[in-house]
MOPAC internal coordinates of N, CA, C and O (Angstrom, degrees):
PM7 1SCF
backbone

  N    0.0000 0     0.00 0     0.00 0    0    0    0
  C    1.4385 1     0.00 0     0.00 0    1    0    0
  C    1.5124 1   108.16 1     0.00 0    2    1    0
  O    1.2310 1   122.61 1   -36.39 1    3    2    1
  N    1.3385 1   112.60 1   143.61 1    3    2    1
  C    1.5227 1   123.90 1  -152.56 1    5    3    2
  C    1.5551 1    88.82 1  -126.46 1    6    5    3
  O    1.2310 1   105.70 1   157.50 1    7    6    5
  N    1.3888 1   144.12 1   -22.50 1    7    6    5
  C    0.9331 1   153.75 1  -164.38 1    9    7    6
  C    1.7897 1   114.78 1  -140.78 1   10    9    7
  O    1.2310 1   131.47 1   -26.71 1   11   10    9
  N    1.2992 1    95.46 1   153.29 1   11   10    9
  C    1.9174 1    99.99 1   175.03 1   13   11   10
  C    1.6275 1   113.79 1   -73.86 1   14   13   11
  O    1.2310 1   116.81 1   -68.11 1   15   14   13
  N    1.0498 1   123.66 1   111.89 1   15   14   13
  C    1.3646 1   145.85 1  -170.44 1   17   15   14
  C    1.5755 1   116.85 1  -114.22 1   18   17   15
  O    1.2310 1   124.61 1   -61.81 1   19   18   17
  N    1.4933 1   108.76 1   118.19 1   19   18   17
  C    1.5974 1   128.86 1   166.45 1   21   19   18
  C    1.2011 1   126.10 1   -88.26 1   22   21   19
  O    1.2310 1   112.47 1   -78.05 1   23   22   21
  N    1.5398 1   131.81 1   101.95 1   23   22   21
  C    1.3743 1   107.45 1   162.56 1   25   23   22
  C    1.7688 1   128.91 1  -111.67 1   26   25   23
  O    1.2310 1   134.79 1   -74.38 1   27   26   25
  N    1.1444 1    88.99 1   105.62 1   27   26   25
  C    1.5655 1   117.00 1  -156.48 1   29   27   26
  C    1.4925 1   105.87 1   -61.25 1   30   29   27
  O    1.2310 1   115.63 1   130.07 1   31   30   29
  N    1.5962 1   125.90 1   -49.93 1   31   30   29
  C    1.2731 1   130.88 1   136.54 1   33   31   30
  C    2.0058 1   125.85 1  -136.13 1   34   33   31
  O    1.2310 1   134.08 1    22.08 1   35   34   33
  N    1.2338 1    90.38 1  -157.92 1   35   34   33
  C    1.4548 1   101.81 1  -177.34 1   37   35   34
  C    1.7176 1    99.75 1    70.99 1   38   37   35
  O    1.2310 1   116.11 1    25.79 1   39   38   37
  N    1.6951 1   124.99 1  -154.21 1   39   38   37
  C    1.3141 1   128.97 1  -142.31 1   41   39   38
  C    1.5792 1    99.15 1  -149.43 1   42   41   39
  O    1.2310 1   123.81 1   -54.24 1   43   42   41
  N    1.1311 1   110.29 1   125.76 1   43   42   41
  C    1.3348 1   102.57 1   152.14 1   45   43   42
  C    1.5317 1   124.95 1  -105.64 1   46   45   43
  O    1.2310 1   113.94 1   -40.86 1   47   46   45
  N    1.5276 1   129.08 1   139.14 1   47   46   45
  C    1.6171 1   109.55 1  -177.11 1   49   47   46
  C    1.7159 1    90.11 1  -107.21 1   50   49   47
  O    1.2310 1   129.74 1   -28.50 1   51   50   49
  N    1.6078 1    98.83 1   151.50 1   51   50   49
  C    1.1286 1   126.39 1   172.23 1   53   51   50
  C    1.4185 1   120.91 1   -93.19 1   54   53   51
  O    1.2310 1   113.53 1  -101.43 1   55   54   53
  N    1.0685 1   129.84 1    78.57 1   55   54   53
  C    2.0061 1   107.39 1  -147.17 1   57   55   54
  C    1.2833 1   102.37 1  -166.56 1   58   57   55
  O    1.2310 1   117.72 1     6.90 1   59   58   57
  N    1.3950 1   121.95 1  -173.10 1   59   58   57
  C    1.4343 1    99.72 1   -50.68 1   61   59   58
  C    1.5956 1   138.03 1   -59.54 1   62   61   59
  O    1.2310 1   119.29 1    26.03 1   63   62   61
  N    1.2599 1   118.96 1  -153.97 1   63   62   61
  C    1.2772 1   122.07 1   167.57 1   65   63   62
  C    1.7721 1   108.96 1   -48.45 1   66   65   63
  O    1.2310 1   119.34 1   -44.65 1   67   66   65
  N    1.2206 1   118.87 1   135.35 1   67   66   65
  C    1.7569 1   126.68 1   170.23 1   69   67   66
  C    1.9694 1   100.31 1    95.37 1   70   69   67
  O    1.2310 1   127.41 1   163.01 1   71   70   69
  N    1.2953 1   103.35 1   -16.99 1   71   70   69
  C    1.3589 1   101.48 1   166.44 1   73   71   70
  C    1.6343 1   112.59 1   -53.28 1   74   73   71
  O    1.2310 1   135.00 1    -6.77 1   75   74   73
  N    1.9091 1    88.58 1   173.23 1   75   74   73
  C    2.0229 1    90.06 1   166.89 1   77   75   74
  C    1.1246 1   109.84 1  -158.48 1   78   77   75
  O    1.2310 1   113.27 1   -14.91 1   79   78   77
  N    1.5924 1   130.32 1   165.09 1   79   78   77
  C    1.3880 1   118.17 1  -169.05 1   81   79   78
  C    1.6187 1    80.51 1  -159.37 1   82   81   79
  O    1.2310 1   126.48 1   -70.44 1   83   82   81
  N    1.5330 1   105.14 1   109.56 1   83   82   81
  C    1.6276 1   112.68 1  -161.50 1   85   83   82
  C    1.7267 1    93.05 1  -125.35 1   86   85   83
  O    1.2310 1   127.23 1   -66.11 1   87   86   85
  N    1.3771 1   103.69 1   113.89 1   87   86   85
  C    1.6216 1   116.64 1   164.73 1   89   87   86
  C    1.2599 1   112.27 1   -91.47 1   90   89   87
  O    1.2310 1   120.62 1   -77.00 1   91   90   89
  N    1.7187 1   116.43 1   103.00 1   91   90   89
  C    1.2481 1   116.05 1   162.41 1   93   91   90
  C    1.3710 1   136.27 1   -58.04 1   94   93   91
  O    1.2310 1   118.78 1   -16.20 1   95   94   93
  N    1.6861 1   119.93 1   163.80 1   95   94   93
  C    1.1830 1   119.19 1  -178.97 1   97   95   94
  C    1.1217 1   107.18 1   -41.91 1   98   97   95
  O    1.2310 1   114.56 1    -9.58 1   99   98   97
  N    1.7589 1   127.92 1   170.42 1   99   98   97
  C    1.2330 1   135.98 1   154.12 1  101   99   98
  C    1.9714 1   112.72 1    70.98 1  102  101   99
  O    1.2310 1   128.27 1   167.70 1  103  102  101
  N    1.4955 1   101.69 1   -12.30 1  103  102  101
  C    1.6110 1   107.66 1  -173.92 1  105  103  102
  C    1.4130 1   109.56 1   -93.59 1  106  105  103
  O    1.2310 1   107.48 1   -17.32 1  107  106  105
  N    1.5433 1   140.95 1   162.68 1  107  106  105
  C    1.1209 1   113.59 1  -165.96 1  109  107  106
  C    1.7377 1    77.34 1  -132.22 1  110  109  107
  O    1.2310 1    97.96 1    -2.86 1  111  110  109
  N    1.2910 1   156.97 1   177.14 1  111  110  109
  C    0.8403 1   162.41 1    35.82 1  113  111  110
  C    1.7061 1   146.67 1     1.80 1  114  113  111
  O    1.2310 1   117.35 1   -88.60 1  115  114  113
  N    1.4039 1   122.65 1    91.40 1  115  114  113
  C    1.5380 1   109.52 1  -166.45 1  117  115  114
  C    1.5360 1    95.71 1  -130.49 1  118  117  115
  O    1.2310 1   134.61 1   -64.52 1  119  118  117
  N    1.4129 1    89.35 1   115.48 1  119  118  117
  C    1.8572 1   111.79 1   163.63 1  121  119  118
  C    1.6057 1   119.93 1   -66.48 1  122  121  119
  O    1.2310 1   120.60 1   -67.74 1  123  122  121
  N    1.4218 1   116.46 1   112.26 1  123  122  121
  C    1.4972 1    91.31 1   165.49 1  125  123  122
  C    1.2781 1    93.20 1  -140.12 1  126  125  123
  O    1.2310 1   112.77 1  -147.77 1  127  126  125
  N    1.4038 1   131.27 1    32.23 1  127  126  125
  C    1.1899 1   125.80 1   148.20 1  129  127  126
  C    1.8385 1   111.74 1  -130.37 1  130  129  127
  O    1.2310 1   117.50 1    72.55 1  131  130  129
  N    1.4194 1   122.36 1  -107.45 1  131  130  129
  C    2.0025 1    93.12 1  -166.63 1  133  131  130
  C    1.7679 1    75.55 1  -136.45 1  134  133  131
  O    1.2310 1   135.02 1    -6.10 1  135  134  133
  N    1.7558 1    88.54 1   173.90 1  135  134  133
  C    1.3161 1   107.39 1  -165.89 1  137  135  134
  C    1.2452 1    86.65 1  -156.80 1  138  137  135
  O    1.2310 1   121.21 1   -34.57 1  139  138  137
  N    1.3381 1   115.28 1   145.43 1  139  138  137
  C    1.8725 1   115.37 1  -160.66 1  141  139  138
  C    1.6345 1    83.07 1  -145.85 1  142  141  139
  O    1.2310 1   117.60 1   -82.49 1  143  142  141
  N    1.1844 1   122.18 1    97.51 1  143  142  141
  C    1.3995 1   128.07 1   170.73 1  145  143  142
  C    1.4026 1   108.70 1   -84.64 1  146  145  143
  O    1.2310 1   127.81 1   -41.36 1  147  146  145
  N    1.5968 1   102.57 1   138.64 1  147  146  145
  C    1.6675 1   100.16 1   165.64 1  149  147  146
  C    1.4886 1    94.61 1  -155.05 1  150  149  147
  O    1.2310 1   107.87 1   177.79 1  151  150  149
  N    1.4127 1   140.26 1    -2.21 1  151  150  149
  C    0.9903 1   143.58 1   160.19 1  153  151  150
  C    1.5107 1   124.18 1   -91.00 1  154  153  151
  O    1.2310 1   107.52 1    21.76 1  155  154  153
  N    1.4225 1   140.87 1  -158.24 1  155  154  153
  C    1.6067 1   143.97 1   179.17 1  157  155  154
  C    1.2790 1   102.62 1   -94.72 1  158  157  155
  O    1.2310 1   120.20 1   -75.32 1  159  158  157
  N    1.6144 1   117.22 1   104.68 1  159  158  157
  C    1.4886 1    90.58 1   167.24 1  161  159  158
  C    2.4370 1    99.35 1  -120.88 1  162  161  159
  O    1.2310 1   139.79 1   -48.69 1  163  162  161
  N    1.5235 1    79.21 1   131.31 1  163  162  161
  C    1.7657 1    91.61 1  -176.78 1  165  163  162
  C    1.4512 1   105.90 1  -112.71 1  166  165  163
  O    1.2310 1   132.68 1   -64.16 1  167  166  165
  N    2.0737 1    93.10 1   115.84 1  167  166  165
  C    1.7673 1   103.11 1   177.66 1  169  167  166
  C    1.2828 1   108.76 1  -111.16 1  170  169  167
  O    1.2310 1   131.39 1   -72.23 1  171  170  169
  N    1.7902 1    95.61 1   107.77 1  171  170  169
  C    1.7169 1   101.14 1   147.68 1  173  171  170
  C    0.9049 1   125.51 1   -75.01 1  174  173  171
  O    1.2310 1   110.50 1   170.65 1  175  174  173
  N    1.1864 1   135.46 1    -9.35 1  175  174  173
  C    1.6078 1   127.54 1  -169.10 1  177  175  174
  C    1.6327 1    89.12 1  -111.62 1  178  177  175
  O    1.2310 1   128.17 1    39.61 1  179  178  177
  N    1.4333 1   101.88 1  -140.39 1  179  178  177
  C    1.7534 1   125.93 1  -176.27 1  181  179  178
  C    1.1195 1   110.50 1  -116.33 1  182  181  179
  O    1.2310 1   130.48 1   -54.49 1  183  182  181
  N    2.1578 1    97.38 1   125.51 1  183  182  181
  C    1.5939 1   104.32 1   173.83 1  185  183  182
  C    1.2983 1    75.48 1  -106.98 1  186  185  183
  O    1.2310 1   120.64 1   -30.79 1  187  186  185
  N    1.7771 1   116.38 1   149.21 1  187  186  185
  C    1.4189 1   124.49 1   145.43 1  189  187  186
  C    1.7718 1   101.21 1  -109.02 1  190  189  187
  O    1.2310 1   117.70 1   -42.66 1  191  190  189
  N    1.0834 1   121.99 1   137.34 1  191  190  189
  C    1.5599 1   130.63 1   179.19 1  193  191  190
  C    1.3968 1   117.72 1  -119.14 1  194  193  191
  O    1.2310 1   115.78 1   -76.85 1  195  194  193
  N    0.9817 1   125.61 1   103.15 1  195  194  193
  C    1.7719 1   128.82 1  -150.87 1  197  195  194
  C    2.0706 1    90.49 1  -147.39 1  198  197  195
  O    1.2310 1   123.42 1   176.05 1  199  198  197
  N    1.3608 1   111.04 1    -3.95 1  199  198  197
  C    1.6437 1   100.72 1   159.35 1  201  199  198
  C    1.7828 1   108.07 1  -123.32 1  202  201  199
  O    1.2310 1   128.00 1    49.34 1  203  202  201
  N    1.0991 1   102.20 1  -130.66 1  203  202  201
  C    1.2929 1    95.39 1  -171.58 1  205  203  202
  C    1.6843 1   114.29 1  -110.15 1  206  205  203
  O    1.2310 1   118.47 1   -18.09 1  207  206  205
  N    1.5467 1   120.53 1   161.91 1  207  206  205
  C    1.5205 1   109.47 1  -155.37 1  209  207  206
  C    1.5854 1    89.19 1  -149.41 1  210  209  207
  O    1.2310 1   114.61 1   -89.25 1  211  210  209
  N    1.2123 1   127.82 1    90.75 1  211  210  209
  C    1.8204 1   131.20 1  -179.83 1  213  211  210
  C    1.7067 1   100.77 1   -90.18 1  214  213  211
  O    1.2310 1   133.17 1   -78.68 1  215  214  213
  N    1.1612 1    92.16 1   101.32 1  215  214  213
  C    1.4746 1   104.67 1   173.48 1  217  215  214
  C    1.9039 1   146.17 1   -85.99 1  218  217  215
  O    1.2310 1   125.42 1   -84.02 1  219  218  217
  N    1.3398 1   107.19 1    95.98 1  219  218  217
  C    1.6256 1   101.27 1  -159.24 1  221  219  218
  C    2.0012 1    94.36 1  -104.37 1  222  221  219
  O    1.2310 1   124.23 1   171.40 1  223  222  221
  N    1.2457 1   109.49 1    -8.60 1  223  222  221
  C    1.0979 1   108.79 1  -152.91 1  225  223  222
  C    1.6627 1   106.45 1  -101.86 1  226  225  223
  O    1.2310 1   126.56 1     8.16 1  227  226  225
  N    1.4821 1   104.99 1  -171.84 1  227  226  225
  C    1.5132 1   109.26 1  -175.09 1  229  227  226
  C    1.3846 1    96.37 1  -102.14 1  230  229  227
  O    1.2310 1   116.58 1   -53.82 1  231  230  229
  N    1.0128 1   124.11 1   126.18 1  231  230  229
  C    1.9529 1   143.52 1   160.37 1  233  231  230
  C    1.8159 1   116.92 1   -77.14 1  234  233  231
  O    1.2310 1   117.33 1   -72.37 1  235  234  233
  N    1.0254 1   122.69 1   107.63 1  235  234  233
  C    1.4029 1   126.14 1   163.63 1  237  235  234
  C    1.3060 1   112.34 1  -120.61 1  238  237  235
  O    1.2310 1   132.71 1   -69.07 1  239  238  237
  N    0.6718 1    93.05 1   110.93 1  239  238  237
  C    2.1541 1   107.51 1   169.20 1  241  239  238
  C    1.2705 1   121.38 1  -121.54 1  242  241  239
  O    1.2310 1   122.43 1   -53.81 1  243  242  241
  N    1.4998 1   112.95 1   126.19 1  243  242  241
  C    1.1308 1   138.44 1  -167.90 1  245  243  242
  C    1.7987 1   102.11 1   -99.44 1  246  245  243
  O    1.2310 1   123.87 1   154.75 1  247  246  245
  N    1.1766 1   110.18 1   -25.25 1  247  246  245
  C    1.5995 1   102.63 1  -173.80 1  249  247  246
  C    2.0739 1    98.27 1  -148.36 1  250  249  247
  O    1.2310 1   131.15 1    32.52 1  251  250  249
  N    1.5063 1    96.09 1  -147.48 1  251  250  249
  C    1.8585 1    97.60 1  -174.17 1  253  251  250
  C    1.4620 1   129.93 1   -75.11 1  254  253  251
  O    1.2310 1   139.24 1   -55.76 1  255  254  253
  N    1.3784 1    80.30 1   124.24 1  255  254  253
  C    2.0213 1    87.80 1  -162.71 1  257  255  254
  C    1.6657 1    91.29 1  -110.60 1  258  257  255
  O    1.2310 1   114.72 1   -82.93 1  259  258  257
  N    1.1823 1   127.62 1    97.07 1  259  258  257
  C    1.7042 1    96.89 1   172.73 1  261  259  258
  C    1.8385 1    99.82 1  -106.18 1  262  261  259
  O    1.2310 1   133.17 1   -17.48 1  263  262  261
  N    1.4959 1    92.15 1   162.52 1  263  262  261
  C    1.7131 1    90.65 1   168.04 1  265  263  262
  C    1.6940 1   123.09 1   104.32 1  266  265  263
  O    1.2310 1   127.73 1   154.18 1  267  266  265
  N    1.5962 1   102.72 1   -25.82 1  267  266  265
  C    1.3868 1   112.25 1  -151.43 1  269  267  266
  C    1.7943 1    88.63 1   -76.07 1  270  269  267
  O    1.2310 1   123.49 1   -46.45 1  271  270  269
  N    1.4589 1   110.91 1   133.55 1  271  270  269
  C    1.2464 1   124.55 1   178.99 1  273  271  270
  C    1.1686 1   120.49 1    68.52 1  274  273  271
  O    1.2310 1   109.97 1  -157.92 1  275  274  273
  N    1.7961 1   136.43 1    22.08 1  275  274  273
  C    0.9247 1   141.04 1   131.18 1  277  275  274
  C    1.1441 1   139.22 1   -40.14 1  278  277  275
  O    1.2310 1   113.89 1   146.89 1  279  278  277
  N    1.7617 1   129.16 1   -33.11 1  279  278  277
  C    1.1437 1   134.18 1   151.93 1  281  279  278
  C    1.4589 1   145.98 1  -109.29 1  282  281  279
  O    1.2310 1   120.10 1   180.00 1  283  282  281

């Protein structure tokens, strides 16, 4: 993500395996609906996670992740 992005509802899939879903510096990312990881996703910038976050994948964060595995 190249830009600050809301997902207010519905799903995004992360997938498959060897995929990536890369939040750049300075970008913020905020979940408030689901995210179904099964690929790499690496956040430099900001995930806020306040919906739901199904996790198969590898997490690297370089900066503010709040939320992840709260629900």
């Amino acid at each position: 993500m190249n830009v600050n992005f809301v997902l207010n509802t519905g799903t995004i899939n992360i997938g498959p395996m060897n995929s990536k879903l890369r939040v750049r510096e300075g970008v913020t990312f905020t979940n408030n609906g689901t995210v179904n990881a099964k690929g790499v996703v690496l956040i430099e910038g900001t995930l806020i996670n306040t919906g739901r976050y199904n996790n198969d994948s590898v997490i690297t964060s370089s900066s503010d992740s709040r939320g992840l595995g709260t629900k």
